[in-house]
N, C-alpha and C positions, 0 to 999 in steps of 0.2 A: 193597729194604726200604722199606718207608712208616712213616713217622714220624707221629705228630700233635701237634696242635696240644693244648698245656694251658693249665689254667686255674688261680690260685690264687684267695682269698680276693679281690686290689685289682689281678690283672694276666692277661693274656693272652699266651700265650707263642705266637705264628704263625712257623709258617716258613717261612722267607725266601723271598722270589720277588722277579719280575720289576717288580712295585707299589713294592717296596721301594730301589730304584736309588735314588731323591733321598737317603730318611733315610740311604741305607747313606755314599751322598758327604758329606752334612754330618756325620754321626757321626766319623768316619772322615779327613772335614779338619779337623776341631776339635783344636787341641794341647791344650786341656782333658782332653779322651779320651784322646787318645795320651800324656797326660805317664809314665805308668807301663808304655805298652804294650811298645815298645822293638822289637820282631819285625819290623816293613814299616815302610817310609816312609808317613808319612800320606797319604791319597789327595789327587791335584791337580787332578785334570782327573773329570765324569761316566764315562770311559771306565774308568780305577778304578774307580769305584765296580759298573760293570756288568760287570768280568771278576772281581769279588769275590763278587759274588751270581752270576752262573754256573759258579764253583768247585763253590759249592754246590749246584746246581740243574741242571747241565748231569754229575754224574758218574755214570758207566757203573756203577760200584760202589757201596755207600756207608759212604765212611773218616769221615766228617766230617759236622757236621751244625750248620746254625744257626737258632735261631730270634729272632725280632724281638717284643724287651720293650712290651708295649703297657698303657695305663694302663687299665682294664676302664671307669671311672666316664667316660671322656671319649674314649677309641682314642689319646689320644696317644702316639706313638711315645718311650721313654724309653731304650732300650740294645740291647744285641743279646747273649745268651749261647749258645754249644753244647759240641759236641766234636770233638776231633780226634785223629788218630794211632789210632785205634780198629785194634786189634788182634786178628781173632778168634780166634786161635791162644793167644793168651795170655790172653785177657779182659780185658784192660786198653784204656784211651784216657786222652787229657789233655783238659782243661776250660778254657775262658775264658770269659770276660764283660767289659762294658762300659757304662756308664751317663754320661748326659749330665748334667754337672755338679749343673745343680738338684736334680739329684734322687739325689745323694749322702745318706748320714747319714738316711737314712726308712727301711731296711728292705729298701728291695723289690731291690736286690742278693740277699739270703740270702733270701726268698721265691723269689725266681725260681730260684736256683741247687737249692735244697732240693728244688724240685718236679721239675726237670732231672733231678736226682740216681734220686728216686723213680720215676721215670717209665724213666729209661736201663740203671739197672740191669738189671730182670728181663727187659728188650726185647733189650737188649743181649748181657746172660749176664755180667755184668761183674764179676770177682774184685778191681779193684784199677782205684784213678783218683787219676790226678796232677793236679795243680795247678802251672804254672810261674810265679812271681809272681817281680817285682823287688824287691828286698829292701828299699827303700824307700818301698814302698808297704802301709804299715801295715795301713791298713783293709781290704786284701784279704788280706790275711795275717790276720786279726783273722777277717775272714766265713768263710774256709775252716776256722781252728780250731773254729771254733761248729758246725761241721755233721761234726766229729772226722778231719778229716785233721790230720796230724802232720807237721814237719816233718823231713824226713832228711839224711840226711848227702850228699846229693845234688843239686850246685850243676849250675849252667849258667850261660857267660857270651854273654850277644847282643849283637854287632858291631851297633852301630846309627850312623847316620852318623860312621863313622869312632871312635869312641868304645865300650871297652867295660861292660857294664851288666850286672853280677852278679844272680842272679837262682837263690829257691832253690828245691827241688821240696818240695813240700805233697805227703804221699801217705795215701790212705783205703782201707783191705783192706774188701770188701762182700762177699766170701765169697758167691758167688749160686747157689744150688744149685735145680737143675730138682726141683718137686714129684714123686715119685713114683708 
């Protein structure tokens, strides 16, 4: 399946390639970014960061999908969001995202995720998309309510070095029905 690349109003959503190895290492060893990720150890070394991006770019099938947040007015590179766990037997996948600090509290978190959304659905066929967020992390809990996921009675805890990190599922029904 081929994917494209979108576009909002102030960003550029490309997906991820080979170009991408630097932003994916500093995104990715910055504990800024990671403070709410909780899932993988931050990246240490370029060689994370390039079996990160060939996750995505080197798979036979495709489960997962990411694209690299770009600023439209300047190409600056500002986060990364996609999907993962895409299901085609049930219509369901789960969603993440990620933004480098400065550019917190602007918006362009729920621009990009909103356009993701629109765009994955009908490509997808997608009835139903989670959201795993640490429970401390308000603001992304805050962006998923505004685009009407709800939260369920469906926790998950991440072992993250040594330490567990409660974490609850956000979930959105999209009901995606092939025109007839």
């Amino acid at each position: 399946m081929i994917l494209h690349d979108l576009q909002t109003e102030r960003l550029i959503l490309k997906g991820i390639s080979e170009e991408d190895i630097d932003f994916i290492f500093q995104q990715f060893s910055n504990d800024e970014v990671n403070r709410y990720l909780y899932d993988a150890e931050p990246t240490k070394t370029r060689q994370d960061a390039e079996d990160i991006v060939h996750m995505y770019t080197q798979q036979k099938e495709t489960k997962a999908y990411r694209w690299i947040i770009t600023l439209k007015s300047d190409n600056t590179k500002i986060g990364t969001l996609g999907f993962h766990i895409w299901k085609r037997e049930t219509q369901t996948c789960e969603i993440g995202y990620d933004l480098q600090p400065n550019f917190w509290g602007k918006g362009y978190g729920k621009e990009a995720v909103k356009a993701m959304l629109d765009y994955i659905v009908p490509t997808l066929e997608l009835n139903s998309i989670t959201a795993c967020i640490y429970e401390e992390n308000i603001a992304s809990s805050a962006l998923v309510k505004s685009l009407g996921f709800t939260k369920s009675q469906e926790q998950r805890t991440e072992l993250f070095r040594g330490q567990e990190y409660l974490h609850s599922i956000y979930r959105k029904g999209v009901r995606y029905e092939k025109d007839l």
